[in-house]
C-alpha positions as CSV (number, residue, x, y, z in Angstrom):
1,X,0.0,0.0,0.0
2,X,1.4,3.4,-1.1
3,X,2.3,5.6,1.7
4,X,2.2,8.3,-1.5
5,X,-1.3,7.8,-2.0
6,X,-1.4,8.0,2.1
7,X,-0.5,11.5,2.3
8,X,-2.1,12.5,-0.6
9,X,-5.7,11.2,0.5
10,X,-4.6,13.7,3.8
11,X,-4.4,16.4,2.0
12,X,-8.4,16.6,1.8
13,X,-8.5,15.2,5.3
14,X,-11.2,13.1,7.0
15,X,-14.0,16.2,5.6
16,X,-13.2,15.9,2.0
17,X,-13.0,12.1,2.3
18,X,-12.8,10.4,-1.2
19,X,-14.1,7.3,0.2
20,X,-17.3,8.9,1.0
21,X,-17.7,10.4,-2.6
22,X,-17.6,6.5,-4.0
23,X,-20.5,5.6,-1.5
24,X,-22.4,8.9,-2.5
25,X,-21.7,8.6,-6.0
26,X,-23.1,4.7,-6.1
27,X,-26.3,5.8,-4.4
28,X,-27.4,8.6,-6.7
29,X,-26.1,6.5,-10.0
30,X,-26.3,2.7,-8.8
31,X,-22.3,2.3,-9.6
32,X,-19.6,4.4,-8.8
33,X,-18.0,2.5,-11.4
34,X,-18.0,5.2,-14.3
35,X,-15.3,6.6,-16.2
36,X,-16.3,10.4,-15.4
37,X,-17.0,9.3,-12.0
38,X,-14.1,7.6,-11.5
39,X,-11.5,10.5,-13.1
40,X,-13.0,13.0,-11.0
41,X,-13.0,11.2,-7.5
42,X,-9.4,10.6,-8.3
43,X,-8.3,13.6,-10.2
44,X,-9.6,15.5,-6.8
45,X,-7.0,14.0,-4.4
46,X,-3.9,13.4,-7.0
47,X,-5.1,9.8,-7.9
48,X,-4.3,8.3,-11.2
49,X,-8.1,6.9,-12.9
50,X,-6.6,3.2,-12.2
51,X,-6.2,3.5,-8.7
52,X,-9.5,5.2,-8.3
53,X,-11.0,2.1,-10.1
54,X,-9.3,-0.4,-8.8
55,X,-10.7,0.7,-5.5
56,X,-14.3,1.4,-6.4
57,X,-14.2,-2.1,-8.2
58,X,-14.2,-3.9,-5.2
59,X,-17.1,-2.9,-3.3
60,X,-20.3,-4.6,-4.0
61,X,-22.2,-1.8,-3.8
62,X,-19.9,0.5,-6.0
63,X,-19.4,-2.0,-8.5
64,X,-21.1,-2.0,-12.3
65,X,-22.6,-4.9,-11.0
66,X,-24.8,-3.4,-8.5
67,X,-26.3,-1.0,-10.7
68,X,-29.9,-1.8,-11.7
69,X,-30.1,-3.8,-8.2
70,X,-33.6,-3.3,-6.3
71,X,-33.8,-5.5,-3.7
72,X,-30.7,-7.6,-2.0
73,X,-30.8,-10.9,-0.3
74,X,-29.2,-11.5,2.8
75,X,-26.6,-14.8,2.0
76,X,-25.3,-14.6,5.5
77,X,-24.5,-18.2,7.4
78,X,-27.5,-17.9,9.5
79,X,-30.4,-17.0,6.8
80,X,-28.4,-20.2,5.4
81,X,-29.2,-22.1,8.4
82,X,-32.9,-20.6,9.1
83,X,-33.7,-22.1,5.5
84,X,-35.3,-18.9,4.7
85,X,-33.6,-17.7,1.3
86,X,-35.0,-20.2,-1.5
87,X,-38.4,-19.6,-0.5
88,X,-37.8,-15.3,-0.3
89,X,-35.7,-15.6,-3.6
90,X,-38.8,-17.1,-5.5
91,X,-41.5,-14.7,-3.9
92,X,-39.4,-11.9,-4.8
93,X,-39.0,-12.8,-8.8
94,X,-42.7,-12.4,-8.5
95,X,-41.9,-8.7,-8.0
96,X,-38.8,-8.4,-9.8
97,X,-36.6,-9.4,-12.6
98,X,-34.3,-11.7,-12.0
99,X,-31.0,-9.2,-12.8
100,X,-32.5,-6.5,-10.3
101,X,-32.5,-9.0,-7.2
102,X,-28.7,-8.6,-5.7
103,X,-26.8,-10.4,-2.6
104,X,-26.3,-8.7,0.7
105,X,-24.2,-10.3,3.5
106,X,-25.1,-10.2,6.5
107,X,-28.1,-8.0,7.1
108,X,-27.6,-8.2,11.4
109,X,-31.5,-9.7,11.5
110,X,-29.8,-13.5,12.3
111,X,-32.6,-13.5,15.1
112,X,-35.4,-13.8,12.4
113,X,-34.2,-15.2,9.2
114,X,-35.7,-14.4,6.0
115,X,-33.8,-11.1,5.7
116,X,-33.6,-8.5,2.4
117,X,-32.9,-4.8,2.3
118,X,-35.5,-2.9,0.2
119,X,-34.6,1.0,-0.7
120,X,-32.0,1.4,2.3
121,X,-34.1,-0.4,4.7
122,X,-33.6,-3.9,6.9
123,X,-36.6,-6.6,6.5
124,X,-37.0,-10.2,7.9
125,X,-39.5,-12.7,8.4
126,X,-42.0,-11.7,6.5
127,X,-45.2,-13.0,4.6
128,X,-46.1,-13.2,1.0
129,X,-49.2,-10.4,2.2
130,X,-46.8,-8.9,3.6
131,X,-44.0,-8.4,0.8
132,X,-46.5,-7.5,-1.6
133,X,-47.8,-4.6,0.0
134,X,-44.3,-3.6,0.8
135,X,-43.4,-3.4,-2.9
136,X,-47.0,-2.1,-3.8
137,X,-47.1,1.1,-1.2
138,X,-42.9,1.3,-0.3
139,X,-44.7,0.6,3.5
140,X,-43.5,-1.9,5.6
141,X,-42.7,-2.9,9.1
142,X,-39.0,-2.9,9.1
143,X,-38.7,-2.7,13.0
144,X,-36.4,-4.7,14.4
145,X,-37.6,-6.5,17.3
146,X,-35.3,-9.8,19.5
147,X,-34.7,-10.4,23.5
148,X,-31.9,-8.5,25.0
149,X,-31.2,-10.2,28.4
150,X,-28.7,-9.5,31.0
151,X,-27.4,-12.0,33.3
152,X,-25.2,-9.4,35.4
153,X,-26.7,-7.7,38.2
154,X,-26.8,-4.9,37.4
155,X,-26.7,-4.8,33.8
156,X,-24.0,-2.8,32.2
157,X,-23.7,-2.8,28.5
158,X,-27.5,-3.3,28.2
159,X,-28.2,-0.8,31.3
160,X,-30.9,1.8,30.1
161,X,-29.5,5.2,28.8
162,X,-30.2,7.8,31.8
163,X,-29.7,11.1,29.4
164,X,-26.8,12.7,28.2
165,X,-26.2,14.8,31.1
166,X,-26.3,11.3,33.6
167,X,-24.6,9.6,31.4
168,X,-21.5,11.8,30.6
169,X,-20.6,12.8,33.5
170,X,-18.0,10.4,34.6
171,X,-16.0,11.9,30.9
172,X,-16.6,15.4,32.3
173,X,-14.8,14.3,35.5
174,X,-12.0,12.8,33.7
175,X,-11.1,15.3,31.3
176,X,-11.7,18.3,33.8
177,X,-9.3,16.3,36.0
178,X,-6.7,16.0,33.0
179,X,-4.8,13.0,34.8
180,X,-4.0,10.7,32.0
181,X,-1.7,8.6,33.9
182,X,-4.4,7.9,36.3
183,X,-6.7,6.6,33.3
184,X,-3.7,4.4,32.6
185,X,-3.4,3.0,35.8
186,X,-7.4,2.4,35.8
187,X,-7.3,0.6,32.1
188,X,-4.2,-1.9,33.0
189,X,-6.0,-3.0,36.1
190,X,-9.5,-3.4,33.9
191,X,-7.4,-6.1,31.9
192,X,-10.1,-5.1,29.0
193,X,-9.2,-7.2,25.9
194,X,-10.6,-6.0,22.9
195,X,-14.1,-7.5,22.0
196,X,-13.7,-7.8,18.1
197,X,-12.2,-11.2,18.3
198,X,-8.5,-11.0,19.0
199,X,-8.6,-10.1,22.5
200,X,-5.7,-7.8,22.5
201,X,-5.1,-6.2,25.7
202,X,-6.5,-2.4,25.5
203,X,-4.0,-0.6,27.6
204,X,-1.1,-1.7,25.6
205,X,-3.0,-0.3,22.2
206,X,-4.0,2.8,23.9
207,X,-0.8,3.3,25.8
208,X,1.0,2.6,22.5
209,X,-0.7,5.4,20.6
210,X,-0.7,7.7,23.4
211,X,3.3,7.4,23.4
212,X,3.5,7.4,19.9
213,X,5.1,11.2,17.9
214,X,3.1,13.0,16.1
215,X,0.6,15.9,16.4
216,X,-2.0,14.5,14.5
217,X,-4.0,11.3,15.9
218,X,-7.0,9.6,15.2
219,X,-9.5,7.7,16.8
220,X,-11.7,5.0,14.6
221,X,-14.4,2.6,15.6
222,X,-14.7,-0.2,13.5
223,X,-18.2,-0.7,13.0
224,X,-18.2,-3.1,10.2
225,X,-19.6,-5.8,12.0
226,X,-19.8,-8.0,8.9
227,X,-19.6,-11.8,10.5
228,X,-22.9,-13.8,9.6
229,X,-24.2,-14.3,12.7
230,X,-23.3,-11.1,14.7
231,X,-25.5,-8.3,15.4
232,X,-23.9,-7.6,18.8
233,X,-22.4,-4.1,17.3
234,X,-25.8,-3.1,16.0
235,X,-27.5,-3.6,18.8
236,X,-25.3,-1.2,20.6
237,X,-25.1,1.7,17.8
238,X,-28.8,1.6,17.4
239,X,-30.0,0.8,21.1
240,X,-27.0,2.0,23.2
241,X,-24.8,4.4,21.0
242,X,-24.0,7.0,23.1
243,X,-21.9,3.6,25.0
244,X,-19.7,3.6,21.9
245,X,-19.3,7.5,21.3
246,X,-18.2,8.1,25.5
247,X,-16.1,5.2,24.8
248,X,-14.2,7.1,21.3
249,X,-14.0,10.3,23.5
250,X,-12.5,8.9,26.2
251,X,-9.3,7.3,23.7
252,X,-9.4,10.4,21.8
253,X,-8.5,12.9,25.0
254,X,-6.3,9.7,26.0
255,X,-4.0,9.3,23.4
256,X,-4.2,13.3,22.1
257,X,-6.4,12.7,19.1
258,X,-9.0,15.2,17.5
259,X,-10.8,13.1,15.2
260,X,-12.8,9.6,15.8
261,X,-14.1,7.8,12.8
262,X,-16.8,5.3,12.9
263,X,-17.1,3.2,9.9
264,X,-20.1,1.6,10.0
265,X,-21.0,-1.0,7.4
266,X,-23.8,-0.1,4.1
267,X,-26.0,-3.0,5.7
268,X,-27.2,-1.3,8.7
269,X,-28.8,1.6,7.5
270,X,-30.4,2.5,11.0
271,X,-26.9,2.3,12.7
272,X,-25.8,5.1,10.6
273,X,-29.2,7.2,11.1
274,X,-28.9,6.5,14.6
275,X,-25.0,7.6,15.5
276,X,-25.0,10.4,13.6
277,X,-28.4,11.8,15.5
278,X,-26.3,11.2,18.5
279,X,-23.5,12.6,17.7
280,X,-25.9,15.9,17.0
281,X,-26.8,15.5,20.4
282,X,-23.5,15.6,21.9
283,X,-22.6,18.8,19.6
284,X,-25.7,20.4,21.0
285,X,-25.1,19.6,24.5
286,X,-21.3,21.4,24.2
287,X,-19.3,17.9,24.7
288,X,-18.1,18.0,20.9
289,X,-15.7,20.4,19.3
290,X,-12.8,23.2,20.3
291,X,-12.0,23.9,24.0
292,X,-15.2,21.3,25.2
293,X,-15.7,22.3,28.8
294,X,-13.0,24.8,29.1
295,X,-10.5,21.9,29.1
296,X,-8.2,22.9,25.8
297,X,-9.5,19.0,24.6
298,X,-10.9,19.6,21.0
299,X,-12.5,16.6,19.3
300,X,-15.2,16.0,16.7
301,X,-16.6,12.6,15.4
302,X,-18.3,11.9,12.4
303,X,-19.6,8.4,10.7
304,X,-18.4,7.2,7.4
305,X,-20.7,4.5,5.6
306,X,-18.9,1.6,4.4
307,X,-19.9,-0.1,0.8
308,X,-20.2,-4.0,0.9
309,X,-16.5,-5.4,1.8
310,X,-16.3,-8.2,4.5
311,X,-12.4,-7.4,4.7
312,X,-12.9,-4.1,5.9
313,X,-13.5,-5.6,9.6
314,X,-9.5,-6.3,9.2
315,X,-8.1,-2.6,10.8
316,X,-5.9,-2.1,7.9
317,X,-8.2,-2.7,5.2
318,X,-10.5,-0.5,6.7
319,X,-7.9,2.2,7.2
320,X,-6.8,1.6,3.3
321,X,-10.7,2.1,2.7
322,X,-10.7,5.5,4.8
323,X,-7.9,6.7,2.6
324,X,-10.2,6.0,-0.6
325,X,-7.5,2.7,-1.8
326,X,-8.2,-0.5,-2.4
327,X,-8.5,-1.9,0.8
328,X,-6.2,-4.4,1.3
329,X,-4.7,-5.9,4.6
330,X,-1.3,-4.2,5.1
331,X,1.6,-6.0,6.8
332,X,2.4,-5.3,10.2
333,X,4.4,-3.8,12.0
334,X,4.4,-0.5,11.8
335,X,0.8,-1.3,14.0
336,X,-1.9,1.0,13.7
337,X,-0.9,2.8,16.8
338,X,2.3,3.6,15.1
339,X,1.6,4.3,11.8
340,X,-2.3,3.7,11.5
341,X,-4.8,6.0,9.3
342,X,-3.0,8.4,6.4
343,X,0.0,7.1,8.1
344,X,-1.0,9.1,11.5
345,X,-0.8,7.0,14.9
346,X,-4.5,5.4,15.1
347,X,-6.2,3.7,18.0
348,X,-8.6,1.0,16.1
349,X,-10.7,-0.1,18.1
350,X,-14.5,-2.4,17.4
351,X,-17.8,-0.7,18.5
352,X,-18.1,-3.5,22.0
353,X,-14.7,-3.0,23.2
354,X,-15.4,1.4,23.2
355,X,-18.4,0.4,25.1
356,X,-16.9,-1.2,27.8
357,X,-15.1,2.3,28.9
358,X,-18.4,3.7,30.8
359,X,-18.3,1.3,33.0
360,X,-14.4,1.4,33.9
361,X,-15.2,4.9,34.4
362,X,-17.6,4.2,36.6
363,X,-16.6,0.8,38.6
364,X,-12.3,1.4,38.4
365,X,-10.2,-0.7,36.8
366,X,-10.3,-3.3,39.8
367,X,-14.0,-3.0,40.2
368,X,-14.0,-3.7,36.7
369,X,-12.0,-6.6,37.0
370,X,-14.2,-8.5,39.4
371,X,-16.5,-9.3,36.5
372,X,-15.3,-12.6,34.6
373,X,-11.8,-14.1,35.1
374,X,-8.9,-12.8,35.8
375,X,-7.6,-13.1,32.1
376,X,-10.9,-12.3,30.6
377,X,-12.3,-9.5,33.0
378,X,-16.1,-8.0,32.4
379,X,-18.9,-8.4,30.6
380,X,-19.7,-9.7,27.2
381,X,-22.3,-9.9,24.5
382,X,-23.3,-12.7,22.6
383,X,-25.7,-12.7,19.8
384,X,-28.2,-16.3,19.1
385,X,-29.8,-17.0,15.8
386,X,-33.5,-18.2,15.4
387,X,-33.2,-21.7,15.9
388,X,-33.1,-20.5,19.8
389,X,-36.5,-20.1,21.4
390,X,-36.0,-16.8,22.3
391,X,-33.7,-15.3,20.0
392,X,-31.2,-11.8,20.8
393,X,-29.0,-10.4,22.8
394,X,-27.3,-12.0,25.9
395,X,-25.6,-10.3,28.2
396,X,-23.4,-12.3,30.9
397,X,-20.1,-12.1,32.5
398,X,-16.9,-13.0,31.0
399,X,-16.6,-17.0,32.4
400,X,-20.1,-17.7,32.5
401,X,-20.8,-21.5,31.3
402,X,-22.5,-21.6,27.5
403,X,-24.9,-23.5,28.8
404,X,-26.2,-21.4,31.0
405,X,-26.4,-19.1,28.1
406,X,-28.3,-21.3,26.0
407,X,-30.5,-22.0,28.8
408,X,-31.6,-17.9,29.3
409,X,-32.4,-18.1,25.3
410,X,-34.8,-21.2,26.3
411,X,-32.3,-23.6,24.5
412,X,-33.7,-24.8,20.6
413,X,-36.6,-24.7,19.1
414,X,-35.2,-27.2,16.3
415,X,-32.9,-29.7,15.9
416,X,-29.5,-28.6,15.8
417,X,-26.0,-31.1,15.6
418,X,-23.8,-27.9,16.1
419,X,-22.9,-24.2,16.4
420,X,-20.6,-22.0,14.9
421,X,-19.5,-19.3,17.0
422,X,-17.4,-16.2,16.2
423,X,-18.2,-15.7,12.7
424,X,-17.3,-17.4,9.5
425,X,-14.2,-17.8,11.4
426,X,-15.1,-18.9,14.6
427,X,-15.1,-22.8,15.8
428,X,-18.0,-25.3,14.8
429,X,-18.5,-26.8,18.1
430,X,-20.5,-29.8,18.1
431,X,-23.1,-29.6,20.7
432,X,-22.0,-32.4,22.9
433,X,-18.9,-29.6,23.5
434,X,-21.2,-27.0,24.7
435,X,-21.0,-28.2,28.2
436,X,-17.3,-28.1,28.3
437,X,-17.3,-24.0,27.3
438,X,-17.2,-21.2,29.0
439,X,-17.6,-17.1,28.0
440,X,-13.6,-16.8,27.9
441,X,-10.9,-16.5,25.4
442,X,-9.1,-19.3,27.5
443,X,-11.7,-21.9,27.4
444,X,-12.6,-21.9,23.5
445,X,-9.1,-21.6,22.5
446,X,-8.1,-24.9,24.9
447,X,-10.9,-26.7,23.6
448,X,-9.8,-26.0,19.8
449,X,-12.2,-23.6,19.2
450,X,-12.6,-19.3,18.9
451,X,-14.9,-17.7,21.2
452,X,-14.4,-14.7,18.7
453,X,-17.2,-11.8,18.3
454,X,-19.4,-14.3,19.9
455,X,-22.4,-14.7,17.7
456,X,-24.1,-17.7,17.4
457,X,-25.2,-19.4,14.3
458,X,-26.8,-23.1,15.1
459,X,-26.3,-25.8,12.6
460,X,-29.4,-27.7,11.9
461,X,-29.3,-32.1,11.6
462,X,-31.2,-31.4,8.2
463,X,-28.0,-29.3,6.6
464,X,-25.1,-31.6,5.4
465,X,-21.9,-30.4,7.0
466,X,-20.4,-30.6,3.6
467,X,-22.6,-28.1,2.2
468,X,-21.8,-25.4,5.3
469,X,-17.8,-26.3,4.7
470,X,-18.6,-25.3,0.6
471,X,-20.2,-22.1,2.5
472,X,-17.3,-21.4,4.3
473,X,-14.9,-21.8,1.6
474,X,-17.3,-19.8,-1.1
475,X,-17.6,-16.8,1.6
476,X,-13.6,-16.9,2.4
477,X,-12.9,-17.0,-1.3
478,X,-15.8,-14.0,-2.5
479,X,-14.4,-11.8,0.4
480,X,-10.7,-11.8,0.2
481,X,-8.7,-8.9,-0.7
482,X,-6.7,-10.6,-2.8
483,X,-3.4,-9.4,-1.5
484,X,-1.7,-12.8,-0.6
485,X,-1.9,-15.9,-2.6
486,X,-2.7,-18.5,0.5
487,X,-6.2,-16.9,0.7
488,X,-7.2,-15.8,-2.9
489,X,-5.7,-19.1,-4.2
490,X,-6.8,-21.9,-1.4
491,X,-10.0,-20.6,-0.6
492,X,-11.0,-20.8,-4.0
493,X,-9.5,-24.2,-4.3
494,X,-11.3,-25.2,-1.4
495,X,-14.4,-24.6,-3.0
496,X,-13.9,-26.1,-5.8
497,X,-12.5,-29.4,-4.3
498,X,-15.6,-29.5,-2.1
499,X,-18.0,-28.9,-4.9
500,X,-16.6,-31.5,-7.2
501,X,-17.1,-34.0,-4.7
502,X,-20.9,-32.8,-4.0
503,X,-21.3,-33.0,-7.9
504,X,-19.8,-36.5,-8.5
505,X,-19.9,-39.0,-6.3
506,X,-17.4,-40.9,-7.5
507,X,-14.5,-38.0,-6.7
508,X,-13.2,-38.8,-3.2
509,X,-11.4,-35.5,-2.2
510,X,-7.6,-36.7,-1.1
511,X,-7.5,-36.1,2.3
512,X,-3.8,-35.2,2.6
513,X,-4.4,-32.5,-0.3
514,X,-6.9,-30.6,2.0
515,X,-4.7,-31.3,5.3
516,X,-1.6,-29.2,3.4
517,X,-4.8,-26.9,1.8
518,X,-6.0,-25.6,5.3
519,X,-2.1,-26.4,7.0
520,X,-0.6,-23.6,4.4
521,X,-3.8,-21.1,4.6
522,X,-3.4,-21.2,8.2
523,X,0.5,-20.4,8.4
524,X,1.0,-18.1,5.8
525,X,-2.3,-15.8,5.2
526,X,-1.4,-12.7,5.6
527,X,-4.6,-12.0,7.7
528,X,-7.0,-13.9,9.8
529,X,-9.7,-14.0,7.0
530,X,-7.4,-16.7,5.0
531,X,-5.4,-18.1,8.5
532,X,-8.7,-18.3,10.5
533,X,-11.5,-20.4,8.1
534,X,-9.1,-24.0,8.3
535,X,-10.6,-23.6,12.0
536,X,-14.0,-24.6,11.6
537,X,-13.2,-27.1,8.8
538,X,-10.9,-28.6,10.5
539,X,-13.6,-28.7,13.3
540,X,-15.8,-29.8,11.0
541,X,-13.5,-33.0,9.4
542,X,-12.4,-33.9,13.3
543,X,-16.5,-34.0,15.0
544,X,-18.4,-34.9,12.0
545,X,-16.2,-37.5,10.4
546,X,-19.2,-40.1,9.6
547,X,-21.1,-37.8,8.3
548,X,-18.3,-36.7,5.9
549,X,-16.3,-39.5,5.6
550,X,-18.3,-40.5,2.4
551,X,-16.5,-37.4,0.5
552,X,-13.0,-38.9,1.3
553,X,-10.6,-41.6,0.5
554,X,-10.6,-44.0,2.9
């Protein structure tokens, strides 16, 4: 990735963000994908017409392909596994041609199944009545309705909103007080680990950036919550998103940054609506902008909408998106911290973990600390699909049993052989392994599996296990960057060695050939998209072997 094209994409700044004009451009002309469009996004900012292309290529929604599009079908893992998408892919050709019905992944509605977006709006489970008068009068219920249940007493991340004034004043303390090595001392003894699936310590990442030279600094949220399955991060921007925001503001007057970022994916339309009315709020109310509260701390925030690009949840993708390149995964080190967003130190953080600061603010970092185990401390969200019988949000400590999880959600409503948890990434854990779990980082990585962003996609006995590893390959090798041959190359290969064997039965895939397949994806992807999806299919091939053995040479 060009550090040239890096400065140059500074020169406009985060205001004049040629990212933004792709998205904008797409939504009034259907592509962004356009020669005149393309030279004069480019010519703007210094870019050469390739560059700009090459970028706007790779979105779905910017693409040529998207133009003409109507109505998009969510292709997520868990609309896979509700069963939902043949049956809403033939009632919609009764309202549209086949070339204006797109695919969308993942639409955040795993709760319900059944889930399109219609003229910038979410829908899900609904009925044939229902979907024709939603095309006839542009009406429809598009409300977005699951359990959200806490298990801590009292609840914290799902704790109701008191008001800005309640709520904020724990940040006014802080930054009147001005004693950053105190908020230091309070974050190492949190022992937060960052909820986006790495669990990366957040004191090192802050402390890192806070340390690092340079005037500028920036603060972004990673909002593109794009694993099938997870809708943890939307609940939070659209039912708790001043959580997030306090959270950005407190690592932006930390580390002596000006700007926060949230980049918040194309396929949640109300999460977008929704910050940016609160971020009005907080303009109104005097805690955004120059000199907020007499303090000297200046910071603004603003939303960028993303445009259909899975691999913009990896931090350096998403940066290289911010910057209006193609966004592809960029080696490391320098970090992010370091050398981060148009090459400027960058705290990157993912909406859950920013929403965790209110209540270290609040409790202390020891206080804190007393919720989960002592090396996964506090709370955490998990998100269940609809093959629970009360589908949502679940709120519980870090170390909590995911039994007793599944037991709040009323356990399943339908037969299910396993769970994938944590994303197209994330382990397949059979469920005679659900027992053995616990909330923790520790616990799924000892067992062999990912605990990850923690939503929860249930496997039904009626889907062959071959058919969800062909899934998993498909969605690994349609979202890659592209950067590094291990991923482009193997996921494809994957795919392709799993279909042939679904096609003809008398190919028996070589099971050596897909051992060294997943071995050399694992070790040498550049990323986790590529090094994390042997996981499951290697779950998949060790606790489902009679089911699959049929597939493979004996």
């Amino acid at each position: 990735m060009s550090k040239n094209l890096s400065a140059l994409s500074f020169r406009k700044g985060v205001e004049k963000n040629v990212f933004e004009r792709m998205v904008e451009a797409a939504e009034k002309h259907g592509t962004a994908e356009k020669n005149d469009l393309v030279h004069s996004m480019g010519q703007d900012h210094l870019f050469g017409d390739a560059l700009t292309l090459g970028a706007v290529s790779f979105y779905d929604f910017l693409k040529k392909e998207n133009e003409g599009k109507k109505v998009f079908v969510c292709n997520g893992s868990a609309c896979l596994c509700a069963g939902t998408q043949d049956k809403l892919h033939h009632s919609l050709e009764t309202h549209f041609k086949k070339d204006e019905i797109g695919h969308i992944c993942c639409l955040g509605r795993c709760h319900e199944g059944g889930a399109f977006q219609y003229q910038g709006k979410n829908y899900s489970g609904q009925t044939d009545s229902a979907l024709g008068d939603l095309f006839k009068t542009g009406q429809g219920d598009h409300i977005d309705r699951y359990a959200v249940v806490s298990h801590l007493q009292p609840a914290q991340l799902t704790a109701e909103f008191p008001g800005i004034e309640t709520y904020y004043e724990p940040f006014k303390k802080l930054i009147t007080a001005g004693d950053r090595d105190a908020l230091a001392t309070e974050l190492k003894d949190s022992g937060l680990r960052g909820r986006g699936g790495a669990g990366f310590p957040l004191h090192f990442k802050w402390s890192s950036c806070r340390a690092a030279e340079g005037k500028v600094k920036y603060i972004v949220c990673n909002a593109d919550e794009g694993d099938p399955g997870a809708y943890i991060d939307k609940y939070l921007m659209e039912q708790r998103p001043h959580s997030v925001l306090l959270g950005m503001m407190v690592a932006g007057w930390f580390a002596g940054a000006e700007t926060g970022i949230l980049y918040i994916r194309a396929e949640y339309p109300d999460s977008v609506t929704i910050v940016n009315e609160a971020i009005e709020d907080l303009r109104a109310a005097g805690l955004l902008g120059q000199d907020i509260l007499g303090t000297g701390f200046n910071f603004t925030l603003k939303s960028i909408k993303g445009a259909g690009a899975y691999i913009c949840g990896e931090e350096t993708a998403l940066l290289a998106s911010l910057e209006g390149q193609r966004p592809e995964v960029r080696t490391r080190p320098p970090f992010p911290t370091i050398e981060g967003l148009f090459r400027k130190p960058t705290i990157v953080n993912n909406v859950e973990t920013f929403a965790n600061l209110y209540a270290i603010l609040t409790m202390g970092g020891k206080g804190y600390a007393q919720v989960g185990t002592p090396q996964s401390t506090g709370p955490k969200l998990l998100s269940l699909d609809s093959h629970f019988v009360k589908p949502g949000i679940y709120e519980v400590a870090m170390g909590t049993p995911l039994q007793t999880v599944f037991d709040l959600a009323g356990g399943f409503k339908t037969a299910i052989k396993a769970v994938q948890i944590g994303g197209p990434l994330g382990g397949i854990v059979p469920l005679s392994h659900v027992s053995q779990l616990t909330v923790d980082f520790e616990s799924f990585k000892k067992a062999g599996f990912l605990l990850g962003h923690a939503g929860v996609v249930s496997i039904p006995e009626s889907l062959p296990m071959i058919e969800y590893i062909q899934h998993l390959f498909q969605f690994t090798s349609d979202e890659s960057c592209g950067k590094c041959f291990p991923c482009r190359l193997g996921s494809t290969r994957g795919k392709e060695l799993i279909a042939k064997a679904r096609d003809d039965s008398s190919y028996k895939i070589d099971r050596e050939l897909i051992t060294d397949l997943l071995d050399t994806m694992e070790q040498t992807s550049l990323c986790a998209l590529g090094g994390g999806v042997p996981l499951p299919i290697k779950n998949a091939l060790q606790h489902f072997d009679e089911e699959l053995k049929g597939y493979f040479q004996a």
